[in-house]
PDB file of N, CA, C and O in Angstrom:
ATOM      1  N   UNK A   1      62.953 171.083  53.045  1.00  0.00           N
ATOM      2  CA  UNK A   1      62.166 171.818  52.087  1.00  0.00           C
ATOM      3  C   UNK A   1      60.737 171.960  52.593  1.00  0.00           C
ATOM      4  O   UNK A   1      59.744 172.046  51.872  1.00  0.00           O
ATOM      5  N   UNK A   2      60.755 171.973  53.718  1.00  0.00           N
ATOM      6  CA  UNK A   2      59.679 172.041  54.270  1.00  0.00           C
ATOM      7  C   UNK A   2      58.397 173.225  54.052  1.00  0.00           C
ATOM      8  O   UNK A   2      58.857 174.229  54.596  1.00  0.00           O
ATOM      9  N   UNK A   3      57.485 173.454  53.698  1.00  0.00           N
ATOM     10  CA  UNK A   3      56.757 174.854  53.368  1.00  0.00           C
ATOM     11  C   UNK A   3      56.758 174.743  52.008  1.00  0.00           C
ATOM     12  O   UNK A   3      55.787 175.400  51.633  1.00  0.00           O
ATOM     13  N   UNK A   4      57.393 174.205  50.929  1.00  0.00           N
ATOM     14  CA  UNK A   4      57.962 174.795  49.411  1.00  0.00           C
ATOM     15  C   UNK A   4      57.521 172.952  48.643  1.00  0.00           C
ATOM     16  O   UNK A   4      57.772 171.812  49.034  1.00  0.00           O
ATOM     17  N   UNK A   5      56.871 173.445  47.580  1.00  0.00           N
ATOM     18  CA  UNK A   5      57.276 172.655  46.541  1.00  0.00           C
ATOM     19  C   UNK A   5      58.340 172.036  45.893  1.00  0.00           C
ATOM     20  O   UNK A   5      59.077 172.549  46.734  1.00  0.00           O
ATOM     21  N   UNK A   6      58.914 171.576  45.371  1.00  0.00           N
ATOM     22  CA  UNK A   6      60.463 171.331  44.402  1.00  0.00           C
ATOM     23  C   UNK A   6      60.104 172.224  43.420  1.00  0.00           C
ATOM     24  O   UNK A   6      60.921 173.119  43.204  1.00  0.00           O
ATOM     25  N   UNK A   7      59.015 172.213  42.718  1.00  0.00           N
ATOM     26  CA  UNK A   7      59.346 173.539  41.901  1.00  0.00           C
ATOM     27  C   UNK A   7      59.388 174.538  42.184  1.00  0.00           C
ATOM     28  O   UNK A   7      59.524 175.327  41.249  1.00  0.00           O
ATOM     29  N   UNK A   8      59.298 175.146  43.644  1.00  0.00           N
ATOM     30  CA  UNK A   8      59.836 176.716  44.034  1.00  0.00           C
ATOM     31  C   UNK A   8      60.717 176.778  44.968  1.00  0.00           C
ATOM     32  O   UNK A   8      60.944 177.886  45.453  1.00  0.00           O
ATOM     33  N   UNK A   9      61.427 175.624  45.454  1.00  0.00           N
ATOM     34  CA  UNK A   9      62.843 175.260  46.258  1.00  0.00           C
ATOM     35  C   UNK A   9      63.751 175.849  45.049  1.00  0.00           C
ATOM     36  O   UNK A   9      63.482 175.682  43.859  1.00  0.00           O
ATOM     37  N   UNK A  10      64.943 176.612  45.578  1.00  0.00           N
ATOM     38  CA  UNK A  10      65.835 177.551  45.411  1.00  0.00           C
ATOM     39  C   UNK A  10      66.610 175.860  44.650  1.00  0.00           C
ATOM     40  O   UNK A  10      66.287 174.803  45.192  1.00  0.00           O
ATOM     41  N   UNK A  11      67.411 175.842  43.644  1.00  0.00           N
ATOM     42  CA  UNK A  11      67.965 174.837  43.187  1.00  0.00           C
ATOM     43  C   UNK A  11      69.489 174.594  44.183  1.00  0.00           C
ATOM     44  O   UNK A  11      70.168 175.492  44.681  1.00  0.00           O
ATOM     45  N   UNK A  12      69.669 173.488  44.243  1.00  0.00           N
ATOM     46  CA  UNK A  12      70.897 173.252  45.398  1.00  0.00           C
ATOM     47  C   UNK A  12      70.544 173.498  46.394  1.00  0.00           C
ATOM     48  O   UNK A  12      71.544 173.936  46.962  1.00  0.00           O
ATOM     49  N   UNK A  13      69.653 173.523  47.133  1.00  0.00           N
ATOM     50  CA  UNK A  13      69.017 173.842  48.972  1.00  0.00           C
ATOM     51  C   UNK A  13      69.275 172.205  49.852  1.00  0.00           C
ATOM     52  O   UNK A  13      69.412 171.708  50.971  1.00  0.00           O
ATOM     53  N   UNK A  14      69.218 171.904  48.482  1.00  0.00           N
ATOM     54  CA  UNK A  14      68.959 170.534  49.200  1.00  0.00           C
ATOM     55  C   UNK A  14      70.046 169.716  50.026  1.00  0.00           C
ATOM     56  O   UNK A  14      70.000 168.916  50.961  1.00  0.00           O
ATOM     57  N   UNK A  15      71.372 170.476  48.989  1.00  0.00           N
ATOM     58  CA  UNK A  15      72.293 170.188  49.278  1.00  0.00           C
ATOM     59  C   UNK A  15      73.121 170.414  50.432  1.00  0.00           C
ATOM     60  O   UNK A  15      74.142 169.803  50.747  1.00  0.00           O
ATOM     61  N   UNK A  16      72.318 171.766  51.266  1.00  0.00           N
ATOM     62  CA  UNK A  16      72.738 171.929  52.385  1.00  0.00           C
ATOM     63  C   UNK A  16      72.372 171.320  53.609  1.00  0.00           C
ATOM     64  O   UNK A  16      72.953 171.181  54.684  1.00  0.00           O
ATOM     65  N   UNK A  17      71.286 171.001  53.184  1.00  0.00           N
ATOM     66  CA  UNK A  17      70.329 170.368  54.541  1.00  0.00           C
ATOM     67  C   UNK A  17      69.822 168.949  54.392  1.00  0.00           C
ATOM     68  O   UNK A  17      70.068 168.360  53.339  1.00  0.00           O
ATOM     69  N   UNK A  18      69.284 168.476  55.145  1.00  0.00           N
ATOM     70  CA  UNK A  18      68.922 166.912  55.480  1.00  0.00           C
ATOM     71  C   UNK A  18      67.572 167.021  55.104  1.00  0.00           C
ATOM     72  O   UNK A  18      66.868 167.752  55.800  1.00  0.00           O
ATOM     73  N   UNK A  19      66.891 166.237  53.805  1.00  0.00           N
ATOM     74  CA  UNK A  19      65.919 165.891  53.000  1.00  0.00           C
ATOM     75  C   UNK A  19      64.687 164.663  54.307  1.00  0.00           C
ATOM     76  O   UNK A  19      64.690 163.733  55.114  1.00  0.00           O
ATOM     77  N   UNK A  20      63.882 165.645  53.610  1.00  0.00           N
ATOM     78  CA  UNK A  20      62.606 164.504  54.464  1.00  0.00           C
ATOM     79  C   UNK A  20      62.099 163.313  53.137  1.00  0.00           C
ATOM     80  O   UNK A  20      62.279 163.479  51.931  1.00  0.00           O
ATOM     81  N   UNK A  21      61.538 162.309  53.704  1.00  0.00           N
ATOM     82  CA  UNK A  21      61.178 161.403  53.105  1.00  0.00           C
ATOM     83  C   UNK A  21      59.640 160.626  53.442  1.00  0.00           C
ATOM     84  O   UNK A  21      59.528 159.401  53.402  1.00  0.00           O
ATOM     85  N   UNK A  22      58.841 161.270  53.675  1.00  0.00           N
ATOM     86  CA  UNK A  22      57.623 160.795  54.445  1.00  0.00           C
ATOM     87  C   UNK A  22      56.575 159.995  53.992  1.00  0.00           C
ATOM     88  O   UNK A  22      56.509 160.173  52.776  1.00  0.00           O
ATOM     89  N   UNK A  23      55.728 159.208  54.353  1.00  0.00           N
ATOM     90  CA  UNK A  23      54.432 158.735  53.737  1.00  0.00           C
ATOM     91  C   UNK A  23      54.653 157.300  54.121  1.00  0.00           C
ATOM     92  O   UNK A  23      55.859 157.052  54.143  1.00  0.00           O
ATOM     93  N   UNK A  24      53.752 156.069  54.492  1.00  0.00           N
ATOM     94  CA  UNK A  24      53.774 155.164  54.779  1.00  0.00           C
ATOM     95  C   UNK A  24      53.716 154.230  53.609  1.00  0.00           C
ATOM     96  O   UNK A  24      54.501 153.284  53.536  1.00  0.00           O
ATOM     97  N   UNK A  25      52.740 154.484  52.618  1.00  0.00           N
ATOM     98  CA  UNK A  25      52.945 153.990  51.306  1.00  0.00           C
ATOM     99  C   UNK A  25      54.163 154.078  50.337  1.00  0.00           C
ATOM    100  O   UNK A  25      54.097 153.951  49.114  1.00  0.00           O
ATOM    101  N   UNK A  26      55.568 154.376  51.255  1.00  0.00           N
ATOM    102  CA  UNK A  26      56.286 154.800  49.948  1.00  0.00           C
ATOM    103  C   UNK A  26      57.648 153.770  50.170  1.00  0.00           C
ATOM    104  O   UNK A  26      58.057 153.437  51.282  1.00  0.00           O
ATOM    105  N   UNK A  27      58.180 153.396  49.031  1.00  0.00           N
ATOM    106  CA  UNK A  27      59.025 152.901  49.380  1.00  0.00           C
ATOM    107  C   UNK A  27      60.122 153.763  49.632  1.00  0.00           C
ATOM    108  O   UNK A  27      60.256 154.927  49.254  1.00  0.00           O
ATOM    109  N   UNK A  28      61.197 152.798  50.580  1.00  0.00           N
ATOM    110  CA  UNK A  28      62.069 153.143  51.216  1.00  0.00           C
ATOM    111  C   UNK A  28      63.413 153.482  50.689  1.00  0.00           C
ATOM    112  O   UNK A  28      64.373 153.942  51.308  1.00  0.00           O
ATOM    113  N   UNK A  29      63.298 153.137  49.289  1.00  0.00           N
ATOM    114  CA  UNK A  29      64.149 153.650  48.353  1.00  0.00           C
ATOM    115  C   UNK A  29      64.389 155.161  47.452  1.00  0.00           C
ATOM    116  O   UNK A  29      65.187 155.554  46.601  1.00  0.00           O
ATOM    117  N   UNK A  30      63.245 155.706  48.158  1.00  0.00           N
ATOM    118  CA  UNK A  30      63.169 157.247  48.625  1.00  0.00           C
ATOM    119  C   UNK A  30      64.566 157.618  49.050  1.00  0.00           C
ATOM    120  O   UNK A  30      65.320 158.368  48.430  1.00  0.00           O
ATOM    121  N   UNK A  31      64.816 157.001  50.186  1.00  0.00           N
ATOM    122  CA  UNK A  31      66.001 157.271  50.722  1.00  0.00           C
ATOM    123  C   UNK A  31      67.352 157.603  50.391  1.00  0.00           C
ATOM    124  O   UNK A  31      68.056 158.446  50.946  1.00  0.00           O
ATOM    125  N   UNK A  32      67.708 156.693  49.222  1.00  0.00           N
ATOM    126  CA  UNK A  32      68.644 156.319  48.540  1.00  0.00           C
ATOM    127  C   UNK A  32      68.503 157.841  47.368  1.00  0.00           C
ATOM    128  O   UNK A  32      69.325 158.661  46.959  1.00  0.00           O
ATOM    129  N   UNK A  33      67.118 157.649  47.168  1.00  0.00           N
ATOM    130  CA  UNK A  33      67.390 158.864  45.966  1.00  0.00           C
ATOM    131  C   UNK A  33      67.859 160.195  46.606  1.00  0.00           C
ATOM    132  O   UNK A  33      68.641 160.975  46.062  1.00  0.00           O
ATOM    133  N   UNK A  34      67.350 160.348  47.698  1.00  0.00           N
ATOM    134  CA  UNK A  34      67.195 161.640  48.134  1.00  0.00           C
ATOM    135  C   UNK A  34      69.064 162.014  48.812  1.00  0.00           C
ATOM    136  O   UNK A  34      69.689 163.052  49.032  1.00  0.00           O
ATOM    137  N   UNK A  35      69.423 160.301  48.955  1.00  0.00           N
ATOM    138  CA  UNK A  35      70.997 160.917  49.290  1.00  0.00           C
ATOM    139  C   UNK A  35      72.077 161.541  48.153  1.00  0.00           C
ATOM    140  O   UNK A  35      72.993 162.362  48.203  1.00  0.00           O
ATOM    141  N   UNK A  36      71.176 160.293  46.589  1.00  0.00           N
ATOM    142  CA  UNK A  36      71.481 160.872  44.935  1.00  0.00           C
ATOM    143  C   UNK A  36      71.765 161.923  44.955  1.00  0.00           C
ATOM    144  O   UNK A  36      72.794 162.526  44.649  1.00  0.00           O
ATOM    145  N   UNK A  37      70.472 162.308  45.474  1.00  0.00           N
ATOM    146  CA  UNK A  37      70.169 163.912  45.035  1.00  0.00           C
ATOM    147  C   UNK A  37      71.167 164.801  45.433  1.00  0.00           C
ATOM    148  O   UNK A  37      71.456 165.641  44.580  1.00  0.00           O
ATOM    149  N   UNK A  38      72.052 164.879  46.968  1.00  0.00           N
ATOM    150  CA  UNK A  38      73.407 165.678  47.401  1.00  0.00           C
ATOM    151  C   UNK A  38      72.486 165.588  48.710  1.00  0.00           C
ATOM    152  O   UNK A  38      72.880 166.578  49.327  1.00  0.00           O
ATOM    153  N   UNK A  39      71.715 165.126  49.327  1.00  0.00           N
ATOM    154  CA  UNK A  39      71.401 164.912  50.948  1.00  0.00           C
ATOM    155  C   UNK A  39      72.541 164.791  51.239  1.00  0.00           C
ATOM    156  O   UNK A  39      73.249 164.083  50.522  1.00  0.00           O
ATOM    157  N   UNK A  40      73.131 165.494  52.475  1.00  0.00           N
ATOM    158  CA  UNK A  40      73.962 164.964  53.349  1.00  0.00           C
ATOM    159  C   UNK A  40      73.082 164.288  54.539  1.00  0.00           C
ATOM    160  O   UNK A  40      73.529 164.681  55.617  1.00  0.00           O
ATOM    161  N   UNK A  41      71.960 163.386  54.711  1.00  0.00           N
ATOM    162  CA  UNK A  41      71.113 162.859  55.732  1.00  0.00           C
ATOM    163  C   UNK A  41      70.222 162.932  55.366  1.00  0.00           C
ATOM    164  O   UNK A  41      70.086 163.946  54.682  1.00  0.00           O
ATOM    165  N   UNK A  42      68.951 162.024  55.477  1.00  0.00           N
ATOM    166  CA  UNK A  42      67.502 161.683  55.556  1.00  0.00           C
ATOM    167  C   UNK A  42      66.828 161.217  56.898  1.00  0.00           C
ATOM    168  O   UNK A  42      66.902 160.295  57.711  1.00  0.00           O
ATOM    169  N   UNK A  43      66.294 162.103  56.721  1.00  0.00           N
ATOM    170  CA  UNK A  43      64.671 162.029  58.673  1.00  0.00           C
ATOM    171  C   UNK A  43      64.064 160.766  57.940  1.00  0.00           C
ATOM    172  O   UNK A  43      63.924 160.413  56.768  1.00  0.00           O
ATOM    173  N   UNK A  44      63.788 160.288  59.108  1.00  0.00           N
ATOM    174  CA  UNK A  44      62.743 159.404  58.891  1.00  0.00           C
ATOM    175  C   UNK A  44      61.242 159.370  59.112  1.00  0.00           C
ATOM    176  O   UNK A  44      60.564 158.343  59.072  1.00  0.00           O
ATOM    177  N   UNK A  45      60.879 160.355  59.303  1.00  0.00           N
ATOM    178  CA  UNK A  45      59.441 161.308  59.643  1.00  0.00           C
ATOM    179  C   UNK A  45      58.766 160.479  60.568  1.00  0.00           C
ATOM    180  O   UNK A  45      59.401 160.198  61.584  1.00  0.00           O
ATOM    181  N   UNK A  46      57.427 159.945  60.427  1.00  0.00           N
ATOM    182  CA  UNK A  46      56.726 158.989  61.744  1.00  0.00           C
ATOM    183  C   UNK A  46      57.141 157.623  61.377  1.00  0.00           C
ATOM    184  O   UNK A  46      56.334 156.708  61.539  1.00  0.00           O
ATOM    185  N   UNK A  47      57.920 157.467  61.060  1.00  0.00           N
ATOM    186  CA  UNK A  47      57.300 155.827  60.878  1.00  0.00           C
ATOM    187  C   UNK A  47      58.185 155.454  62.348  1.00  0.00           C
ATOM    188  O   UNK A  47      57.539 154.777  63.148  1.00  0.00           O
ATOM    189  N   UNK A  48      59.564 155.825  62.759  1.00  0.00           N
ATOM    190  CA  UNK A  48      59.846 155.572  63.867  1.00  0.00           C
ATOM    191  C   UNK A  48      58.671 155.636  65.210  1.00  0.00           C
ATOM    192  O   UNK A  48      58.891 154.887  66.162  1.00  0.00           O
ATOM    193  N   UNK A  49      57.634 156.398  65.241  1.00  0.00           N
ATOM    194  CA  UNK A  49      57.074 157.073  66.158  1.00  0.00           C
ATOM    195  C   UNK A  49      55.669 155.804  65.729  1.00  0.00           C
ATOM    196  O   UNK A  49      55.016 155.396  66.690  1.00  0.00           O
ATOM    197  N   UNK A  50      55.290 155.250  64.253  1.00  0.00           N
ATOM    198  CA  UNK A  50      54.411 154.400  64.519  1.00  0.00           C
ATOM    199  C   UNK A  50      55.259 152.951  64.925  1.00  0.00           C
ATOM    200  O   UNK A  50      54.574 152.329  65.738  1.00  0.00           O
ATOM    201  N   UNK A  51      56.001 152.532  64.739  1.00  0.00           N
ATOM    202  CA  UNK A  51      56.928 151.179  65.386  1.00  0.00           C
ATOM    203  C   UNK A  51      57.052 151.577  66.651  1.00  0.00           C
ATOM    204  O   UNK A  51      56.409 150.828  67.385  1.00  0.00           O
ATOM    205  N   UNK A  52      57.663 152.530  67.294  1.00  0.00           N
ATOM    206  CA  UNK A  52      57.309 152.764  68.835  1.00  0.00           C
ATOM    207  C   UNK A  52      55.973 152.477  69.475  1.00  0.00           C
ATOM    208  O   UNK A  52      55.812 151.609  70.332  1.00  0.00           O
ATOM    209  N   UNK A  53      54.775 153.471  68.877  1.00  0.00           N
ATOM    210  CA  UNK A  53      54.079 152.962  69.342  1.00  0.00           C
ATOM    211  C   UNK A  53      52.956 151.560  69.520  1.00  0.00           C
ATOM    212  O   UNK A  53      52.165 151.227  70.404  1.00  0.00           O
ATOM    213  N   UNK A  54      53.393 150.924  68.084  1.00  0.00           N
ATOM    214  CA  UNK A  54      53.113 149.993  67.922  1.00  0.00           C
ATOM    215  C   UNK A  54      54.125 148.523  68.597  1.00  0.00           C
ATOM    216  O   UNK A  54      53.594 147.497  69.022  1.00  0.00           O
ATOM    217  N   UNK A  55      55.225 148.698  68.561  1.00  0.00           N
ATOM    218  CA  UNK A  55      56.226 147.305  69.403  1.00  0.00           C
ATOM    219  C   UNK A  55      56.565 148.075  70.600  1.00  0.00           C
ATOM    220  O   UNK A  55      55.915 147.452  71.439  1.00  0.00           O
ATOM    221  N   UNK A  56      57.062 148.873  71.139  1.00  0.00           N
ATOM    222  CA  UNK A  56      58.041 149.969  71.526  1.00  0.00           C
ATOM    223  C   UNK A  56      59.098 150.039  71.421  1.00  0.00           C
ATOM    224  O   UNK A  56      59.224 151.065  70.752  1.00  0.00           O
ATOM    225  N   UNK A  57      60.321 149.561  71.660  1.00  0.00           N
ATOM    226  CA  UNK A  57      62.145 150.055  71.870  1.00  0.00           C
ATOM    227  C   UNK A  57      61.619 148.399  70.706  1.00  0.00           C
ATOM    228  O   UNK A  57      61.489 148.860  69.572  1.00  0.00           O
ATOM    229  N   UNK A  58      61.410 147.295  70.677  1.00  0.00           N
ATOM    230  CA  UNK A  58      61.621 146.145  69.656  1.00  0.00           C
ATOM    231  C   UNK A  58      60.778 146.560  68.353  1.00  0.00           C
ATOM    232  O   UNK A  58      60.669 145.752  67.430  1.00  0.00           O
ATOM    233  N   UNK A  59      60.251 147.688  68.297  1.00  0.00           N
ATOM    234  CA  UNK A  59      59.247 147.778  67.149  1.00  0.00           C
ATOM    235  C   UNK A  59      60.230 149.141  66.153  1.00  0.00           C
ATOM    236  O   UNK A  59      60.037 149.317  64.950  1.00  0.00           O
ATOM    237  N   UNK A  60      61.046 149.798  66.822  1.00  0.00           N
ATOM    238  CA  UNK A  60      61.978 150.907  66.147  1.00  0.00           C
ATOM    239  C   UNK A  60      62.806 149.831  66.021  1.00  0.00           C
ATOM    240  O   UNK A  60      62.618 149.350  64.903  1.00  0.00           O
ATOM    241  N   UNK A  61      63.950 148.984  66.861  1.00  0.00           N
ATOM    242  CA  UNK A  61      64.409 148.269  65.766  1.00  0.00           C
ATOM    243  C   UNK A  61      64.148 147.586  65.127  1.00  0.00           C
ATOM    244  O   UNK A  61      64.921 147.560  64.170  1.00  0.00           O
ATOM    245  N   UNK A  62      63.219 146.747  65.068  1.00  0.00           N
ATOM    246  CA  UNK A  62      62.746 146.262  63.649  1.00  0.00           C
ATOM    247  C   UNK A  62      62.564 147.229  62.561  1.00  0.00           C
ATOM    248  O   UNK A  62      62.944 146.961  61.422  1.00  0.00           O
ATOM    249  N   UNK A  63      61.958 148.425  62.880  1.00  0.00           N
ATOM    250  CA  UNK A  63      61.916 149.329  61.774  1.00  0.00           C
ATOM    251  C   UNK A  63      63.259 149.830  60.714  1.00  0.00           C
ATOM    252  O   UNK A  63      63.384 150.103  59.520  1.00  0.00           O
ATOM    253  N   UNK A  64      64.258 149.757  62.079  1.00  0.00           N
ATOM    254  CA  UNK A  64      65.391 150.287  61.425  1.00  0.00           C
ATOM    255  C   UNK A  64      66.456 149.167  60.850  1.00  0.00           C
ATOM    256  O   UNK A  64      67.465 149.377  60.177  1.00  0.00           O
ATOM    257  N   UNK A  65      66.042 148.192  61.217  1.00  0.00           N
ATOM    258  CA  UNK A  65      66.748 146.792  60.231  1.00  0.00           C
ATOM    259  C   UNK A  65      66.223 147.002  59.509  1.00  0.00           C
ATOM    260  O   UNK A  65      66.971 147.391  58.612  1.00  0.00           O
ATOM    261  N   UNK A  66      64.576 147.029  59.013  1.00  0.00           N
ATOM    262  CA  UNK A  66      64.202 147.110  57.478  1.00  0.00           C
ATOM    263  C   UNK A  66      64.781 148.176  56.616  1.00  0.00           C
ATOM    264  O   UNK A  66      64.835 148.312  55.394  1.00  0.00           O
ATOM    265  N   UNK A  67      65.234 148.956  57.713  1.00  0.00           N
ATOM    266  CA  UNK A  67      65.087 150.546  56.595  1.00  0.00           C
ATOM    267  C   UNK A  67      66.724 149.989  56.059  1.00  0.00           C
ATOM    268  O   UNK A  67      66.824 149.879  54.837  1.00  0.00           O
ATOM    269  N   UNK A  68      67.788 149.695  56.760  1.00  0.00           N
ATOM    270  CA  UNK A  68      68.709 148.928  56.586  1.00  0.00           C
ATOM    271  C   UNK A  68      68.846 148.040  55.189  1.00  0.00           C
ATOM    272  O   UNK A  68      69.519 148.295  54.191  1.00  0.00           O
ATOM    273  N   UNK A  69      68.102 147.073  55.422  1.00  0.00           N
ATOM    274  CA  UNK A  69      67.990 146.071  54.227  1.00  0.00           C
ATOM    275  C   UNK A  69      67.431 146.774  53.340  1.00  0.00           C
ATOM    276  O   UNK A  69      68.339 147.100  52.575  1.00  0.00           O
ATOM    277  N   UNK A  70      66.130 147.357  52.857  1.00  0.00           N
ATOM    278  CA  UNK A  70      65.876 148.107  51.844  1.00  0.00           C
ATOM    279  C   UNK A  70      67.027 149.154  51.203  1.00  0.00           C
ATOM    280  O   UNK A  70      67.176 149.370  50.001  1.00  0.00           O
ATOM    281  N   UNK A  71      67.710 149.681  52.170  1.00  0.00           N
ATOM    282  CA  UNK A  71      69.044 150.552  51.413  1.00  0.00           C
ATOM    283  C   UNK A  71      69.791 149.575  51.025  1.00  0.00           C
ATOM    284  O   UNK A  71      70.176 149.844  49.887  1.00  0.00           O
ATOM    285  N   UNK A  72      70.278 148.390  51.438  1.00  0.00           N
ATOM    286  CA  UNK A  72      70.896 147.881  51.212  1.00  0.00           C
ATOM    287  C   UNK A  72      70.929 147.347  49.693  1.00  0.00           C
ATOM    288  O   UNK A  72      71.893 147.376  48.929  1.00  0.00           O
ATOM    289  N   UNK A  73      69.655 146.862  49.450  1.00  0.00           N
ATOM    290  CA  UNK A  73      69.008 146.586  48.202  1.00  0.00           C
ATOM    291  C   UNK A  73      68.974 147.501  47.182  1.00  0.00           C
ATOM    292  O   UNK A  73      69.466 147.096  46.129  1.00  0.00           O
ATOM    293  N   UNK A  74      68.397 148.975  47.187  1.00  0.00           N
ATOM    294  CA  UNK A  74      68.470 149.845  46.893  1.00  0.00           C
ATOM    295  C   UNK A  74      70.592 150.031  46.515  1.00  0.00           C
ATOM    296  O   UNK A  74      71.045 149.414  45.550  1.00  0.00           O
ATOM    297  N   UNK A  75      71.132 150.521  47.015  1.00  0.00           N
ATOM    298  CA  UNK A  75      72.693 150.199  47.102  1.00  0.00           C
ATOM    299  C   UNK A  75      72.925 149.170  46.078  1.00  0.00           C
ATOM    300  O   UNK A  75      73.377 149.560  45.001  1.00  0.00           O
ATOM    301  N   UNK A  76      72.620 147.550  46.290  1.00  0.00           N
ATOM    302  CA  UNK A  76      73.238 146.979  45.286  1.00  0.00           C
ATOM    303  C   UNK A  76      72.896 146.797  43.722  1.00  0.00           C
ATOM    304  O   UNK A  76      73.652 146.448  42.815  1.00  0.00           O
ATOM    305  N   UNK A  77      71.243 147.208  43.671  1.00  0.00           N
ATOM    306  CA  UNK A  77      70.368 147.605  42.607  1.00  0.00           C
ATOM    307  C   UNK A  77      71.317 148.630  41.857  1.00  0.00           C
ATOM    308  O   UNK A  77      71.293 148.533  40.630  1.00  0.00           O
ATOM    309  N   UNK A  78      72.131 149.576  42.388  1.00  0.00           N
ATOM    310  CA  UNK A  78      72.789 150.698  41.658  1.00  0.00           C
ATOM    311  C   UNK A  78      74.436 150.180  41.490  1.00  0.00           C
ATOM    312  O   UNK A  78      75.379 150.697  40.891  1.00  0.00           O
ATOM    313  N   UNK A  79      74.346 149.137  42.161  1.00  0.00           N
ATOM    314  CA  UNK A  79      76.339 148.871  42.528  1.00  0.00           C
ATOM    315  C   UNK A  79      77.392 149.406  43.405  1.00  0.00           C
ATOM    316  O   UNK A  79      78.610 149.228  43.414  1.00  0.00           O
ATOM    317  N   UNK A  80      76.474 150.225  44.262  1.00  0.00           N
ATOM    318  CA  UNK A  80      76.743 150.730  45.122  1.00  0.00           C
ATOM    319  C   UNK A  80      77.372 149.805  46.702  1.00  0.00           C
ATOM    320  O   UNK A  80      76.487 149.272  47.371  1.00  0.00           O
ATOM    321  N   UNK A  81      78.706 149.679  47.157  1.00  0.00           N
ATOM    322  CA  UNK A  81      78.980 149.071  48.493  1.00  0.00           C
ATOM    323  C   UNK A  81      78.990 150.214  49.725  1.00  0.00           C
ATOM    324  O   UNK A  81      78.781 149.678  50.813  1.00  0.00           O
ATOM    325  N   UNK A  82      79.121 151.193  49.776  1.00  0.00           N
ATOM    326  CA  UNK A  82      79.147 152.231  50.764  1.00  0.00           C
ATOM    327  C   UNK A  82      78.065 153.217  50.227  1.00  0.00           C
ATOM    328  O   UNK A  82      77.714 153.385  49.059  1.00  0.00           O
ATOM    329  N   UNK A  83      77.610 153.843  51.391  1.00  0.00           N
ATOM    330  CA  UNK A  83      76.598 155.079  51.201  1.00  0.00           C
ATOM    331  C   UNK A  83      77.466 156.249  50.939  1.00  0.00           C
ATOM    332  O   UNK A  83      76.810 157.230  50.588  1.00  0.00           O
ATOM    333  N   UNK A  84      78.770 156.448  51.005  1.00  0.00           N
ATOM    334  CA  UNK A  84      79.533 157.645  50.155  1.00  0.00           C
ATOM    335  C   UNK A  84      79.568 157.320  48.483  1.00  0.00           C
ATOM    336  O   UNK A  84      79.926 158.223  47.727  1.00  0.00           O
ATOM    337  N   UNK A  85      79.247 156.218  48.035  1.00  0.00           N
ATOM    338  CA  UNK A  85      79.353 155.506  46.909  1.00  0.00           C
ATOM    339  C   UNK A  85      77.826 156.921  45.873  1.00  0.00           C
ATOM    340  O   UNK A  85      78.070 157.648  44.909  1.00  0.00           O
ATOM    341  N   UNK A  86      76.524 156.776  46.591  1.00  0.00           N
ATOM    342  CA  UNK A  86      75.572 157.313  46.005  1.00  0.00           C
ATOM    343  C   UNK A  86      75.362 158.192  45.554  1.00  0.00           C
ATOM    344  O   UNK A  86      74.845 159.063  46.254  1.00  0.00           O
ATOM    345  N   UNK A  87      75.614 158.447  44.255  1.00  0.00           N
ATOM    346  CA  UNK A  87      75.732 159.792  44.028  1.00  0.00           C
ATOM    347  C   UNK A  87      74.114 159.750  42.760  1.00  0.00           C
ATOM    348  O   UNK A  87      73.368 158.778  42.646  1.00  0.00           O
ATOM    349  N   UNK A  88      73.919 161.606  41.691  1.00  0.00           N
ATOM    350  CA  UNK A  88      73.348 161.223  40.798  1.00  0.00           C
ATOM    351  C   UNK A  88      73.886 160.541  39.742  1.00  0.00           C
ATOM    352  O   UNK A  88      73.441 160.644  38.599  1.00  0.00           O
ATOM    353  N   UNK A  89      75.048 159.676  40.123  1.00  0.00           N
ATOM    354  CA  UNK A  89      74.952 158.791  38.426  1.00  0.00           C
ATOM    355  C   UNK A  89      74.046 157.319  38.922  1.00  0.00           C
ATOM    356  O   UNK A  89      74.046 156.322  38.199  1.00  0.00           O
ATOM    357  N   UNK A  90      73.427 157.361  40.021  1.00  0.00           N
ATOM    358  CA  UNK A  90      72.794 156.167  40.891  1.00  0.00           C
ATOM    359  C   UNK A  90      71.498 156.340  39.875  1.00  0.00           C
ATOM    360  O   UNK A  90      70.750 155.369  39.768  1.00  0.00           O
ATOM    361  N   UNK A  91      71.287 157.211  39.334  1.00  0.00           N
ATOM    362  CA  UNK A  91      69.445 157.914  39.064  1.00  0.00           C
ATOM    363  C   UNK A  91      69.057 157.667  37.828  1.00  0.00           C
ATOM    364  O   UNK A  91      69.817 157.970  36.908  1.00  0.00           O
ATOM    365  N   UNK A  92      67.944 157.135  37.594  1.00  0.00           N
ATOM    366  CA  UNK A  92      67.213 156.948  36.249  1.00  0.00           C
ATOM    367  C   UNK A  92      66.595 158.234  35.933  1.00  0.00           C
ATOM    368  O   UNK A  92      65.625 158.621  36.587  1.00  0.00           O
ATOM    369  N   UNK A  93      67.026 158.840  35.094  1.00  0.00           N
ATOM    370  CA  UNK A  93      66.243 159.997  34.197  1.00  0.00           C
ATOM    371  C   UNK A  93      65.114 159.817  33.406  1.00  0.00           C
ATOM    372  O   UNK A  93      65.222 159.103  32.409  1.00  0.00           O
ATOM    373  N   UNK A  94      64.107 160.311  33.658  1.00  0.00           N
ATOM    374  CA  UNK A  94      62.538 159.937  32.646  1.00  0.00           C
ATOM    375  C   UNK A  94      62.992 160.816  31.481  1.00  0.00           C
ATOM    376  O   UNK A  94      62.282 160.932  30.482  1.00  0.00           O
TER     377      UNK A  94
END
């Protein structure tokens, strides 16, 4: 959805394509929603590219064990055992 707001993204777009999730302040349970949402895949925007340059090849995997355990958490927070499991009945409605 790159270029577009959510309020002027075409409804169901999302569903075709792989959802970004960006910002360093955010949690990683972004992730999880955005697969809710009908993501078939989530980018992981820089944060791979700041663990590279910050550890290098040991600083992406560490990154990607966390991102790991946070879904994981995320997952059992909903009752979820598989990531085909996530759907929107995973989602709190305001």
């Amino acid at each position: 959805m790159h270029g577009k707001s959510r309020r002027t993204a075409k409804p169901g777009v999302h569903n075709a394509a792989m959802s970004t999730e960006s910002g360093a302040g955010k949690a990683r349970a972004g992730h999880a929603r955005m697969l809710a949402l009908g993501a078939k895949g989530v980018l992981l925007g820089r944060a791979w590219a700041y663990a590279l340059g910050a550890e290098g090849q040991a600083g992406v995997a560490h990154m990607l064990d966390l991102l790991e355990k946070e879904l994981r958490v995320a997952m059992a927070l909903t009752g979820c055992t598989r990531i085909a499991e996530i759907g929107p009945e995973c989602l709190v409605r305001r």
